[in-house]
DORO-689141 format. One record per residue (C-alpha): x, y, z; residue in one letter. Coordinates in pm, whole numbers, plus 50000, padded with zeros to 5 digits. Layout:
XYZA ...
//
This chain:
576982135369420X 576272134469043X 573022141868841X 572592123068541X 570092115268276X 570352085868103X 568512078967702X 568372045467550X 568692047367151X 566362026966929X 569132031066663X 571852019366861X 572901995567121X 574522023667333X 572902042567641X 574042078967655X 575022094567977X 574102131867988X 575252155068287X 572982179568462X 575242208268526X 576302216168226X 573862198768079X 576202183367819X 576562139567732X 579992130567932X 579892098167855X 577862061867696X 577582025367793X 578472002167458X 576001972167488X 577101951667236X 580931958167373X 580121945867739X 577711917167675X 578231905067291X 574381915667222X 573561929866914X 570611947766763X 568611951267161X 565911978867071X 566251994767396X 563262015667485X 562372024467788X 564092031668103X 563492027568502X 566002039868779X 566102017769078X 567542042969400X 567672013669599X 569931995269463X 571612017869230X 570422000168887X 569022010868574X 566821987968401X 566451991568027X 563431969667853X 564811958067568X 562181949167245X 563841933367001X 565931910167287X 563281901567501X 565011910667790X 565681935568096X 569261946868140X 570871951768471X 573501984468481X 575011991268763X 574942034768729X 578282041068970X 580202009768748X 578602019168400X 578531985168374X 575941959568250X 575431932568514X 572531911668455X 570231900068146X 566681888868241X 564621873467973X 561091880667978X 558181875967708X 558111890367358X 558541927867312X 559041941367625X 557551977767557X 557591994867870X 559021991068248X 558142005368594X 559251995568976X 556251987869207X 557441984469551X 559711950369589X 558961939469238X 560301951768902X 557101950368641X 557621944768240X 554791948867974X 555541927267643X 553081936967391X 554021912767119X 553631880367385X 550541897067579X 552011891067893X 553041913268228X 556051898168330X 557371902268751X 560841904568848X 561641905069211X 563891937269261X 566231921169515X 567501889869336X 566581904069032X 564871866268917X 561611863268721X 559231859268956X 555611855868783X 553801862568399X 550341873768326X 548911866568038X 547151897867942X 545121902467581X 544901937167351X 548331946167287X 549561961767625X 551951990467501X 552162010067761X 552502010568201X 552432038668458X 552812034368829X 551612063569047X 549462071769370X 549892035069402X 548542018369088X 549732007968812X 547922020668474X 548231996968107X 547312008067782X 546001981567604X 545781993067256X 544101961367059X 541381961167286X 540721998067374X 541211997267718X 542972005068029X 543971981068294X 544421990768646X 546341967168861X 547171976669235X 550611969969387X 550091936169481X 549531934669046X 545401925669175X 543691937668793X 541251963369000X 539431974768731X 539261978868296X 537912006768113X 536711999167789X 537232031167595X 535932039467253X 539702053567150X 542452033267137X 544822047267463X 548832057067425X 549812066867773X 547582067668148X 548622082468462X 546782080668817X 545712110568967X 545382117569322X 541752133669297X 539792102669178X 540672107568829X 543032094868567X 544722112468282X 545052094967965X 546272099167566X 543582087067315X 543632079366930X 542042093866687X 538922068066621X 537012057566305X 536642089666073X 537932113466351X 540452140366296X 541982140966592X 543252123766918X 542832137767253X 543972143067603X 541412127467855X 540492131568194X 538462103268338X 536702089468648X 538682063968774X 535752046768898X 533752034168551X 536122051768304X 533852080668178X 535262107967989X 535042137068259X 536832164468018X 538712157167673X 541412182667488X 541582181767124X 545462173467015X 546952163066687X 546182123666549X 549102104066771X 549242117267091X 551522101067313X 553842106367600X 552102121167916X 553972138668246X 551872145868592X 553612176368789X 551892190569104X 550112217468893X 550642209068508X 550322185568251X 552462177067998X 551472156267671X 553682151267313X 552032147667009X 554092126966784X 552732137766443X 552702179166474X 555992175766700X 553852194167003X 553882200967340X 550582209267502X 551112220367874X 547962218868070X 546682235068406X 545652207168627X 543172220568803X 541002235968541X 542042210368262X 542852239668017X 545662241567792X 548432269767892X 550582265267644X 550942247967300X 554682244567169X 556292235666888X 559122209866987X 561912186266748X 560462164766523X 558982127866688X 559062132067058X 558962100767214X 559412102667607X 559092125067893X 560842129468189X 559792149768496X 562612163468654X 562832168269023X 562362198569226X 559582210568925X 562312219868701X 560232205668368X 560742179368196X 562922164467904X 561592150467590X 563552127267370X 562852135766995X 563952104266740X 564182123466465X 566722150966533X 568142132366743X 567992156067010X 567052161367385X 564942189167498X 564272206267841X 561742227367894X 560052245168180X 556292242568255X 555692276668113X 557082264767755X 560392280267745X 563602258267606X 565782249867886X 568362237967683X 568392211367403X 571182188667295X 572102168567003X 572782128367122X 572742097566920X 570682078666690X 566592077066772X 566732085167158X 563842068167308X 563992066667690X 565202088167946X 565832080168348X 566962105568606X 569562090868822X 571942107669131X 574762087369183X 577062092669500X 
//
């Protein structure tokens, strides 16, 4: 049994396969090679254990590829609507945001057909699934959709801050990444009640904070222009640890068994892992403008 993590690049239409143990890249899946597409903007990335799939949301395409991990091989191409930003598996149905065509597109995760579209307004960038909802950022309306697993919309909070990234929390509560608004300096980390959306607690961060990871006792958040990490205590909603990182981190990944996470920086082309105390794990040069990243264990 193999551990893997997978990174899409923005700047090219190849997937990068990096080992565990060594952490080291051992091998990469050429898009363009095995389907003829060109010029994909893969972003983000979604492991499916059930069937043994990753699914890569692909903006510039408009589409979902299929790989089968074991193969390395790209099986299937599902269109979807315009600028498919961000992807996440909801029980038997595979869920796609496209921000440019407004729209929250469902795939059924068996046959792998599209199965439904909702037309959704403000931009939807971004989409979190955890403690059984699903979270999307809507950024041109300033709000945050929350849609349960059956995609019901359950609720919308209208924020004053443009959002980046939400994640359900178990207590009640949902984390979010906020904007900087109007004449403020600076964006923020956010804790809110999950029932009208009130700001319960708010952390001061740089002006584009971003990416945001839920452990069992920490909080992780990037901040895109100062290149930070901010790891947070859960419980008390207090920053532990502010690090600097390489430069435009992009996406997190928790890793299992609460050994940190890994952040893709576009920049320096470079993967990070660190541990929840702040401390470099390792850190690895890949290709151009890594964007996503998906843990997969292959037999």
């Amino acid at each position: 049994m193999g551990e893997y993590v997978w990174v899409a690049h923005a700047g090219e239409d190849i997937l990068s396969i990096l080992q565990i143990d060594p952490f080291l890249e051992v091998d990469t899946l050429d898009i363009t090679a095995q389907t003829g597409l060109k010029a994909l903007g893969a972003r983000r990335l979604a492991f499916d254990p059930k069937y043994g799939r990753l699914l890569v949301s692909c903006t510039y395409a408009n589409c979902v590829g299929v790989i089968d991990v074991k193969e390395k091989k790209w099986v299937q191409t599902v269109y979807v609507g315009a600028a498919p930003t961000d992807i996440c598996i909801c029980d038997d149905t595979i869920v796609v945001c496209c921000a440019e065509s407004e729209s929250l597109w469902s795939i059924d995760r068996n046959s792998l057909n599209a199965c439904g579209c909702m037309k959704l307004s403000g931009f939807p960038y971004s989409m979190n699934y955890s403690n059984q909802t699903i979270l999307l950022c809507c950024m041109g309306l300033s709000s945050i959709i929350s849609l349960d697993e059956q995609l019901n919309i359950t609720n919308e909070y209208k924020l004053s801050n443009r959002p980046m990234h939400a994640i359900k929390l178990l207590n009640s509560k949902l984390v979010c990444s906020l904007l900087p608004n109007g004449d403020e300096q600076n964006g923020f980390l956010a804790l809110l009640d999950d029932s009208d959306g009130k700001i319960l607690e708010k952390i001061k961060m740089d002006t584009m904070p971003l990416a945001i990871s839920v452990a069992d006792k920490t909080i992780m958040a990037v901040d895109v222009s100062s290149s930070k990490l901010y790891i947070v205590d859960k419980k008390s909603f207090i920053v532990r640890e502010k690090c600097n990182i390489c430069s435009m981190p992009d996406d997190l990944l928790l890793m299992p068994n609460g050994d940190g996470v890994m952040i893709s920086c576009m920049i320096d082309a470079k993967i990070m892992w660190i541990d929840y105390d702040g401390n470099v794990k390792d850190c690895i040069r890949t290709r151009k403008e890594p964007r996503g990243l998906a843990y997969c264990r292959t037999i």
